[in-house]
N, C-alpha and C positions, 0 to 999 in steps of 0.2 A: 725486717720485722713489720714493717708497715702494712705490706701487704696480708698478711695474718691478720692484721686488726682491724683493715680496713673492713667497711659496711658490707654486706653482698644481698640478693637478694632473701633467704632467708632470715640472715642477723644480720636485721635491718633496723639497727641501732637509733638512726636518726629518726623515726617515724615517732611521733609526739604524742601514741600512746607509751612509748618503751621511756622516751625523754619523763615522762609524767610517771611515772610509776618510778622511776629511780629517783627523781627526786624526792617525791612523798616518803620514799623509803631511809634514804639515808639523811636525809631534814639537813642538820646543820653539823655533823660530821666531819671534820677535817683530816681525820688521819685512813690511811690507806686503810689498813687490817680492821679499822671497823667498820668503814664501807662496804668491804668485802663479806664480813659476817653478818652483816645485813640484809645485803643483798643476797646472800646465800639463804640463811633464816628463810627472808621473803616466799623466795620459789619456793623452796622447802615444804613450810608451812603452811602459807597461804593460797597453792593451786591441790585441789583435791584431786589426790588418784584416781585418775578412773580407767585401766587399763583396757575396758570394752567399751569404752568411746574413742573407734578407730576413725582417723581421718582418711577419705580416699582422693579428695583435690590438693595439689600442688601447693597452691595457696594457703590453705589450712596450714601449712608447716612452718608459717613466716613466724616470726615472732613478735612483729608486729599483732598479728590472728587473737597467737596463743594468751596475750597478755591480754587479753580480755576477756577471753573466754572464761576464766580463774579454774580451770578443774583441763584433766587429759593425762597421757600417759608420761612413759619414762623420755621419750624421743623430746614430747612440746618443751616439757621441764626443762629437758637438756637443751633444747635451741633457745629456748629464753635467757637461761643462766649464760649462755656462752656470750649471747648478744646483749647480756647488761656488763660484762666481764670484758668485751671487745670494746662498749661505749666509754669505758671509764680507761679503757689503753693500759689493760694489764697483762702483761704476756702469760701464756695458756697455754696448756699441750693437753685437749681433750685427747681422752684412748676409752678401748670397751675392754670390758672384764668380763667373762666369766664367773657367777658365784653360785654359792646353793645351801639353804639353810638344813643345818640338822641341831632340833631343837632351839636355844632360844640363839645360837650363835651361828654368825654367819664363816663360811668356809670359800675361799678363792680355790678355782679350780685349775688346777697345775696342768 
């Protein structure tokens, strides 16, 4: 499992903006599940979607980048969340879905 969590170039965990922003985030927190809810909140809320601010350098995809930039698409969110999810050594199984809304509900496509 270690290998999973460990750092890589993208979710690059250790880089002291990602360490500074999970801290701020989760302040004084002790329990797992509301780290997590926090840390989830954070991305969430706090980076604005912007699905036509497309990245085309490598680098733009680190998550180190993304956490500063506060705004991007579904890709930055997702390598941020993974690399504050990886810094905190909680085991993960990211996968993609398929969805598509009809009216106000959202529909998984079989």
């Amino acid at each position: 499992m270690k290998d999973y969590l460990a750092s890589t170039y993208y979710f690059d965990y250790h880089h002291p903006a990602i360490q500074q922003f999970v801290s701020a985030t989760i302040k004084d927190a002790a329990a797992l599940r509301t780290n997590v809810l926090r840390l989830y909140e954070a991305v969430r809320d706090g980076w604005y979607y912007d699905a036509y601010q497309l990245q085309t350098e490598k680098a733009q995809f680190r998550a180190s980048q993304v956490v500063q930039r506060k705004r991007g698409h579904c890709i930055d969110k997702a390598v941020l969340l993974i690399s504050i999810i990886k810094q905190n050594m909680i085991e993960h199984y990211p996968g993609m879905t398929a969805h598509f809304q009809v009216g106000d509900t959202w529909h998984l496509e079989e």
